[in-house]
N, CA, C and O of each residue as an XYZ file, in Angstrom:
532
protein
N     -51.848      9.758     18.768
C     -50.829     10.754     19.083
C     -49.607     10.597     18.169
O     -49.016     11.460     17.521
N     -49.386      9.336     18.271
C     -47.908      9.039     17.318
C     -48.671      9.799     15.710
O     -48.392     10.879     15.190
N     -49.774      8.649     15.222
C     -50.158      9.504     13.951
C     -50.373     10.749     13.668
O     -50.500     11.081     12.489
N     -50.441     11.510     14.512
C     -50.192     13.229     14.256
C     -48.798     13.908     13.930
O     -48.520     14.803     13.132
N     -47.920     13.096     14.919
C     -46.584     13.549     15.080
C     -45.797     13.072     13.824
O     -44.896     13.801     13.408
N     -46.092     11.821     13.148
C     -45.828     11.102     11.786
C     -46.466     12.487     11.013
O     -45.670     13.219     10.424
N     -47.490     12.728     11.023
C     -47.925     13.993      9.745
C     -47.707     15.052      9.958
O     -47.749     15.570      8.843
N     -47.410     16.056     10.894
C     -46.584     16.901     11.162
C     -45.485     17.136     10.894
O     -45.071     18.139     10.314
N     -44.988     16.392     11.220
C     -43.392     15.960     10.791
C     -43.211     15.546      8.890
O     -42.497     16.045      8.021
N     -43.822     14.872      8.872
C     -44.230     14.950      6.609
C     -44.384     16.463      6.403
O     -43.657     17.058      5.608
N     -45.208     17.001      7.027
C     -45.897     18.488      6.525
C     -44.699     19.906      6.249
O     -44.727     20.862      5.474
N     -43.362     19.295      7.675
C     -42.614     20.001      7.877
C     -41.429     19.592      6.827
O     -40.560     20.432      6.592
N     -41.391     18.567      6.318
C     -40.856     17.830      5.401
C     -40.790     18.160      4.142
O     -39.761     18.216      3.468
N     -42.064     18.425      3.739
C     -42.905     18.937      2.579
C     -42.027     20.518      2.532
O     -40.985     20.825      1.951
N     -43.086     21.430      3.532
C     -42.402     22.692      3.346
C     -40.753     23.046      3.487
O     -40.371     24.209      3.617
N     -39.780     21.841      3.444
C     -38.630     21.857      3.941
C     -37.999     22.395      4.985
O     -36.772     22.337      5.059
N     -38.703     22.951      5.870
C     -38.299     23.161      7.194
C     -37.744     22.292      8.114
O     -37.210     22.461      9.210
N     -38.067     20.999      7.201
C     -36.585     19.718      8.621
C     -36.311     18.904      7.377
O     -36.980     18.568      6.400
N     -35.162     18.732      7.759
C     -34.248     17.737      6.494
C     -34.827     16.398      7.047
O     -35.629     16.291      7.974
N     -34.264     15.382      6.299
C     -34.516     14.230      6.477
C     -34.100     13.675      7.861
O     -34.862     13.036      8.586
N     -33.058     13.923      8.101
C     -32.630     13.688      8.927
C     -32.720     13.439     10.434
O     -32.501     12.574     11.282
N     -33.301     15.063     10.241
C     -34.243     15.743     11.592
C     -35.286     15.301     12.102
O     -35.802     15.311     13.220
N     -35.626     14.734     10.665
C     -36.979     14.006     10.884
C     -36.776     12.631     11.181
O     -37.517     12.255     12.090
N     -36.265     12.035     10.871
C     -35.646     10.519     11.276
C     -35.412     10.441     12.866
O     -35.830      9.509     13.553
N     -34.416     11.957     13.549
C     -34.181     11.867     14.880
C     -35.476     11.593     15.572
O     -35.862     10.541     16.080
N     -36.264     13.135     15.461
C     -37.788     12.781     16.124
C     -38.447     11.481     16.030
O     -38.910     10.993     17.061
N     -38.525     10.983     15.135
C     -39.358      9.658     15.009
C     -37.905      8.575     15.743
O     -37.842      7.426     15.306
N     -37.353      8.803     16.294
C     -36.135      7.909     17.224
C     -35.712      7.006     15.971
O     -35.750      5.817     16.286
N     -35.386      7.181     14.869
C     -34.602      6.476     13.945
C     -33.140      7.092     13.480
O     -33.178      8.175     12.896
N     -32.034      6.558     13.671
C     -31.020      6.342     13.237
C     -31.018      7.636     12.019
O     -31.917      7.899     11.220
N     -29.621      8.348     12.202
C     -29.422      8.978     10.870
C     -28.846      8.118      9.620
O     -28.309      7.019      9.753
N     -29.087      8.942      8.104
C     -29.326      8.149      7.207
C     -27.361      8.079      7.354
O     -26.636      7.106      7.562
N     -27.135      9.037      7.215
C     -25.178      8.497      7.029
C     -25.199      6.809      8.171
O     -24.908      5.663      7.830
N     -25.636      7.307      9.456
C     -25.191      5.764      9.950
C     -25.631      4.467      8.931
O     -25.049      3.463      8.522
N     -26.896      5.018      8.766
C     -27.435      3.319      7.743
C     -26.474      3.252      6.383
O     -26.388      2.124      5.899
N     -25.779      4.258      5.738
C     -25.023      4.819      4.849
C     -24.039      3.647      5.386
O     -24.074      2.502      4.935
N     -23.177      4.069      6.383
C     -21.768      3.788      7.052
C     -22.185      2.246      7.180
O     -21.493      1.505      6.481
N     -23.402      1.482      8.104
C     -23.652     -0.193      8.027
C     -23.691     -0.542      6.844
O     -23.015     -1.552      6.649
N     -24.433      0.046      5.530
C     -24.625     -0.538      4.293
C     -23.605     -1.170      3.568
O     -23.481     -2.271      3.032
N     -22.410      0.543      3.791
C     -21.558      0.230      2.993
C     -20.256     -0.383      3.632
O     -19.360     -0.708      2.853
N     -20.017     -0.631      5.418
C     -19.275     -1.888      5.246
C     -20.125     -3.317      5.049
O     -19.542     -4.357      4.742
N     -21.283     -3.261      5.221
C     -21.913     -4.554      4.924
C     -21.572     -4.848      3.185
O     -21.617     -5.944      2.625
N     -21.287     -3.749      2.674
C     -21.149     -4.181      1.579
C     -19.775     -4.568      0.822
O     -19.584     -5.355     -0.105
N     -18.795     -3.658      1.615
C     -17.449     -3.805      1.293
C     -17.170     -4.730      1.735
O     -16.136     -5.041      1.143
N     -17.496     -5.819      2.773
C     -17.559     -7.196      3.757
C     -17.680     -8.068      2.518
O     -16.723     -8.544      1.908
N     -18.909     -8.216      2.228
C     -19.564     -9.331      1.009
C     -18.815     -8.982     -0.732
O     -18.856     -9.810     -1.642
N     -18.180     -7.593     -0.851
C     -17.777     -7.454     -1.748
C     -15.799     -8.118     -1.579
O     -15.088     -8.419     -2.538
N     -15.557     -8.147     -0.704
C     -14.356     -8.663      0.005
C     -14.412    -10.325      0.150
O     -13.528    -11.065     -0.281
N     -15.686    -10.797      0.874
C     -15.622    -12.208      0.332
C     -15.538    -12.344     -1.224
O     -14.665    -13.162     -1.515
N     -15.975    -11.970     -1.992
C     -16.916    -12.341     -3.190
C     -15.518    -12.799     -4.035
O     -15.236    -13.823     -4.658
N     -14.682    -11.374     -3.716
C     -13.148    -11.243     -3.983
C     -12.453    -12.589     -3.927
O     -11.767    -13.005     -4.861
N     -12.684    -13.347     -2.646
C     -11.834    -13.994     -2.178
C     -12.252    -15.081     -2.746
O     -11.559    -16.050     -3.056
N     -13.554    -14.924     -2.913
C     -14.148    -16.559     -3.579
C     -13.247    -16.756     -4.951
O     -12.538    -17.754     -5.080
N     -13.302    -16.069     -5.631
C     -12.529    -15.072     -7.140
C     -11.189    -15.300     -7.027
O     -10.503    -14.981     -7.998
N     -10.802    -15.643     -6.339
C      -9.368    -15.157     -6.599
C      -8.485    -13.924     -6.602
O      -7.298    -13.764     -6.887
N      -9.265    -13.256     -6.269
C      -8.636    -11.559     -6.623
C      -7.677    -10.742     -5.578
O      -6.743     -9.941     -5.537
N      -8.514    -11.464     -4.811
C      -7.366    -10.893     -3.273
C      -6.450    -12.042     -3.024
O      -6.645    -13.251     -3.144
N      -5.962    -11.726     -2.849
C      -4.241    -12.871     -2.840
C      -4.099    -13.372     -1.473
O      -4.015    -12.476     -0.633
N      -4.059    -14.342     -1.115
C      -3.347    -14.969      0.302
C      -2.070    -14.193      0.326
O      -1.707    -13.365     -0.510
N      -1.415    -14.596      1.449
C       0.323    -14.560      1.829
C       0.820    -15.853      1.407
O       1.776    -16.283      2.053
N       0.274    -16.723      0.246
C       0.758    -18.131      0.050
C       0.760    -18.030     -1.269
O       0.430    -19.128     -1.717
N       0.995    -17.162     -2.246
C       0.666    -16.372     -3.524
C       1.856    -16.940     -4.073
O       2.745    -17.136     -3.243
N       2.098    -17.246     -5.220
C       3.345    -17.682     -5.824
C       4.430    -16.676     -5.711
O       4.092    -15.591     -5.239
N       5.937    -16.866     -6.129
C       6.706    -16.156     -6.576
C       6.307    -15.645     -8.253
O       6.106    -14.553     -8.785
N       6.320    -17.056     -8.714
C       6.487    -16.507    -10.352
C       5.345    -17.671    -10.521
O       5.047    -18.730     -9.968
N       4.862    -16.832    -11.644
C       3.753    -18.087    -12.801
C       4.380    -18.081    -14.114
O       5.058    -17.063    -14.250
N       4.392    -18.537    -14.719
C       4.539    -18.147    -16.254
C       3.598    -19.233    -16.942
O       3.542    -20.427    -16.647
N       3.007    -18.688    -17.740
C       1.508    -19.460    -18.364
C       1.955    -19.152    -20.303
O       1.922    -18.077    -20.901
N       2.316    -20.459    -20.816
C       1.868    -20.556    -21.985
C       0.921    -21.578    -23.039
O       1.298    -22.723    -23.287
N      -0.063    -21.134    -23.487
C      -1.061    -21.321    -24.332
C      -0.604    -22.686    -25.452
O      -1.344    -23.638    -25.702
N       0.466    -22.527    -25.885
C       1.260    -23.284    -26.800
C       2.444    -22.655    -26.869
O       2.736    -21.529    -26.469
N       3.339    -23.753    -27.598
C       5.463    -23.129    -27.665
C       5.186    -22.191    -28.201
O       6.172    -21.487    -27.981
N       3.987    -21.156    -29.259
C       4.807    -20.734    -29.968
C       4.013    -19.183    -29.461
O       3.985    -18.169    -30.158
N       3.576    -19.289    -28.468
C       2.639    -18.149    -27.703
C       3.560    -17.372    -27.053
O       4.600    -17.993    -26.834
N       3.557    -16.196    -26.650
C       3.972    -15.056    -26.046
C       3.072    -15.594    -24.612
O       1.920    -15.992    -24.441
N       4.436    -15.339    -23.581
C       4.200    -15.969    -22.292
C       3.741    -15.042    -21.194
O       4.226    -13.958    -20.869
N       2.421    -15.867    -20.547
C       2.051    -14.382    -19.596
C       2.696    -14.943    -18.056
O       2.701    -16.043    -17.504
N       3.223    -13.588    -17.693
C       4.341    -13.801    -16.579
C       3.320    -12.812    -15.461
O       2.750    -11.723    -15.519
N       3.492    -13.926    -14.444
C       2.667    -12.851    -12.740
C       3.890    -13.400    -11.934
O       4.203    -14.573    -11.732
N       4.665    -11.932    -11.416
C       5.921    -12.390    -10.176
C       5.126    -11.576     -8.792
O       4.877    -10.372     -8.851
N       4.976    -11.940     -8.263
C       4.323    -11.361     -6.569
C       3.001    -11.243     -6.626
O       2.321    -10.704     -5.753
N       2.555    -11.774     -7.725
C       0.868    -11.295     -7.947
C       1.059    -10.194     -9.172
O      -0.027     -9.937     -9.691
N       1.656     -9.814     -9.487
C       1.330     -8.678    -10.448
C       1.996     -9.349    -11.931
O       3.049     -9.925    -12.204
N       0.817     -8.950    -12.682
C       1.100     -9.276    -14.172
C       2.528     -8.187    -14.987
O       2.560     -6.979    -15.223
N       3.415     -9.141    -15.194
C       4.138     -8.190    -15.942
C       3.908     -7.839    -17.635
O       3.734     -8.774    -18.417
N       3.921     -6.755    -17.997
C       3.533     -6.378    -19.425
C       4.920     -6.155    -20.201
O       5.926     -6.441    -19.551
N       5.101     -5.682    -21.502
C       5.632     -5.505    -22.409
C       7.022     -6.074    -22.019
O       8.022     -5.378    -21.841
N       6.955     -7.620    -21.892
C       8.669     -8.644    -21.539
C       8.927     -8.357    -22.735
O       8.160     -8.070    -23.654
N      10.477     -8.477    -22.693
C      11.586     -8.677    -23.523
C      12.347     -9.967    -23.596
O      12.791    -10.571    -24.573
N      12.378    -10.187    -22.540
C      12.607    -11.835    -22.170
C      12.483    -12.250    -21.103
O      12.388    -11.494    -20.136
N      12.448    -13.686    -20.989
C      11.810    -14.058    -19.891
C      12.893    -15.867    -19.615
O      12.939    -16.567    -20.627
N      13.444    -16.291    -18.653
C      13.596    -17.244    -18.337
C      13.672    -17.910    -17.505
O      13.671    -17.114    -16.566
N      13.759    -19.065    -17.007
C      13.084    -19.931    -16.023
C      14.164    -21.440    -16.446
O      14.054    -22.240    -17.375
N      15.091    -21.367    -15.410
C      15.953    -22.665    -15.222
C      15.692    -23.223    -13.912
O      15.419    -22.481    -12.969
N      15.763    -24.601    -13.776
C      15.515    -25.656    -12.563
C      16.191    -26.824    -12.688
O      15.853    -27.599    -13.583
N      17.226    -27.140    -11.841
C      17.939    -28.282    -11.373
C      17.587    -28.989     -9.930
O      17.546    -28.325     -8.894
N      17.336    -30.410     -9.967
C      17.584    -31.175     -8.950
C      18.752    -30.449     -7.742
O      19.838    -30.072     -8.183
N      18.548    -30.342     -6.720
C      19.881    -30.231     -5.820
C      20.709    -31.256     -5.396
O      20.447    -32.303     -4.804
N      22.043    -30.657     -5.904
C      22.430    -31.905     -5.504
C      23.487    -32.089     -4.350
O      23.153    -31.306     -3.461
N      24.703    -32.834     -3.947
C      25.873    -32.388     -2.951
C      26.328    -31.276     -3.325
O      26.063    -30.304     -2.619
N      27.114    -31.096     -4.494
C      27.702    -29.698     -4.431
C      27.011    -28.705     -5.016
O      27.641    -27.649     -5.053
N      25.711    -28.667     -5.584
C      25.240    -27.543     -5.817
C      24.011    -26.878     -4.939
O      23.242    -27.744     -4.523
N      23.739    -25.845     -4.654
C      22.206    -25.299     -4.487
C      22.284    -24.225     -5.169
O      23.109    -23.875     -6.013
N      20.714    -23.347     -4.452
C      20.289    -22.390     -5.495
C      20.061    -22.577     -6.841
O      20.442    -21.834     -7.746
N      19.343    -23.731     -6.953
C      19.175    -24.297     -8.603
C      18.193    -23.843     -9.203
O      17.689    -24.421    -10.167
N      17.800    -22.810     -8.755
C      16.284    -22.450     -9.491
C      16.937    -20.597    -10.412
O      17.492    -19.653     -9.849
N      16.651    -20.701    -11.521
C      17.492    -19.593    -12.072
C      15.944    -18.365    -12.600
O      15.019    -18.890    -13.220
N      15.886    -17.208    -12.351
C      14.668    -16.722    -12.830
C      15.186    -15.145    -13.348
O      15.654    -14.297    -12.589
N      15.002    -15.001    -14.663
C      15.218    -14.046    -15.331
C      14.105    -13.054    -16.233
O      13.907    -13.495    -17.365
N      13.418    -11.889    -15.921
C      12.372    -11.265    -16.664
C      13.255    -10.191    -17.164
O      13.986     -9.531    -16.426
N      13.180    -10.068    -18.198
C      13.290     -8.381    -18.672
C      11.993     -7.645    -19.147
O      10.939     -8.194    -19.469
N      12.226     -6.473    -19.136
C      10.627     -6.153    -19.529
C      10.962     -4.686    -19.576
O      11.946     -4.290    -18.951
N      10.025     -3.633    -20.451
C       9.994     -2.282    -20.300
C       8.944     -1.855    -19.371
O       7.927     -2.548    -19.369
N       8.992     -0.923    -18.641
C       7.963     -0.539    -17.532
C       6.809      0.342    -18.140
O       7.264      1.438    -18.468
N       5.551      0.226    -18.378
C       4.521      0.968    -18.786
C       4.634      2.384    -18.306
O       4.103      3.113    -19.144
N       5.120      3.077    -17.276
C       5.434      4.537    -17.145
C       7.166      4.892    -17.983
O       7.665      6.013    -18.075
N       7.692      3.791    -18.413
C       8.895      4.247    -18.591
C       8.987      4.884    -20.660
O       8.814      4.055    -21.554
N       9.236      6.191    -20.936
C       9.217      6.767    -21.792
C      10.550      6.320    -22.980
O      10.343      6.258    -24.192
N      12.084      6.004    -22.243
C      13.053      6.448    -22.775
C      13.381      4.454    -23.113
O      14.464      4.025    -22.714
N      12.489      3.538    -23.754
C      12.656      2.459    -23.128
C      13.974      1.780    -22.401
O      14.835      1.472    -23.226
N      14.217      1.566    -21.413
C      14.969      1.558    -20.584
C      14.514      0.040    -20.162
O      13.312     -0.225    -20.143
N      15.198     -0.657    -19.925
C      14.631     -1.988    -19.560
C      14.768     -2.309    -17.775
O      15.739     -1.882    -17.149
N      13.815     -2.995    -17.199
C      13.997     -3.504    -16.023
C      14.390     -5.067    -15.872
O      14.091     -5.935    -16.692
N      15.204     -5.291    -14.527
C      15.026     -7.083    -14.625
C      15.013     -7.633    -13.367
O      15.717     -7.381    -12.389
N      13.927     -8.586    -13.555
C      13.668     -9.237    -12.350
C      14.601    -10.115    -12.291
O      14.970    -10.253    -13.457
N      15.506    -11.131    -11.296
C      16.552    -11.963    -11.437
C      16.470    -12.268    -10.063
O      16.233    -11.506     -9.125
N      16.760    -13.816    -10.063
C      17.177    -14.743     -8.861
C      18.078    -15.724     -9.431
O      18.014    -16.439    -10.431
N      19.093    -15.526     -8.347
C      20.796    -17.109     -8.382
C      21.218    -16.773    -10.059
O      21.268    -17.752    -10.804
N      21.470    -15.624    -10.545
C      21.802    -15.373    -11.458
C      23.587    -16.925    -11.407
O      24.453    -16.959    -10.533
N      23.508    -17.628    -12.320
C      24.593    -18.520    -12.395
C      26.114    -17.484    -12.335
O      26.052    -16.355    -12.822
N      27.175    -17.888    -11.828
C      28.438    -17.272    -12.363
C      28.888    -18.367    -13.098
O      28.441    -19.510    -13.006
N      29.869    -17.951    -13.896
C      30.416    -18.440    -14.764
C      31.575    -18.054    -14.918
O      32.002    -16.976    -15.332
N      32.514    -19.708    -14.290
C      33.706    -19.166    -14.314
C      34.689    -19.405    -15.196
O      35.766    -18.817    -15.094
């Protein structure tokens, strides 16, 4: 009985008179979007670890600033919040011991032009900028 209803159902398949779908219901199987919808968070899941194994997705424990150079005489690659900054202009990085009368000893200065910006116009990242009196 089932094997009739299996070739009937092909036959109607064939002449396109039931989508796939239709045909999946009758035979009590799942529509294809649901197996669609499990696949693809099963896949965005394992593609999300895979990430994490990688490095690619960032904790909440992510640095402030990196600055990575190759040798002194290399052009320095700068990541502040996770994001790589491009076309610096300058870049600096001061650090003092704390001591009684001072804090805020950590000094951090980027300049840089912004990749959407046309008129170059410079941006700057800055922390405890020193005064100077």
């Amino acid at each position: 009985m089932q094997m009739e209803k299996v070739k009937l159902i092909e036959k109607k398949l064939e002449e396109g008179k039931l989508s796939v779908n239709e045909a999946r219901l009758l035979l009590d199987l799942k529509p294809i979007e649901f197996l669609m919808k499990v696949a693809c968070n099963q896949s965005a899941n394992a593609m999300l670890d895979d990430c994490k194994q990688m490095d690619v997705v960032k904790d909440e424990n992510e640095p402030l600033l990196q600055i990575v150079l190759s040798d002194i005489d290399s052009l320095p690659i700068v990541h502040y919040k996770g994001k790589q900054i491009d076309r610096k202009l300058r870049v600096a990085f001061d650090w003092e011991s704390k001591s009684a009368d001072k804090f805020d000893m950590t000094y951090i200065h980027v300049e840089y032009v912004p990749v959407d910006n046309k008129r170059l116009n410079t941006e700057i990242i800055q922390h405890n900028h020193p005064i100077v009196e």
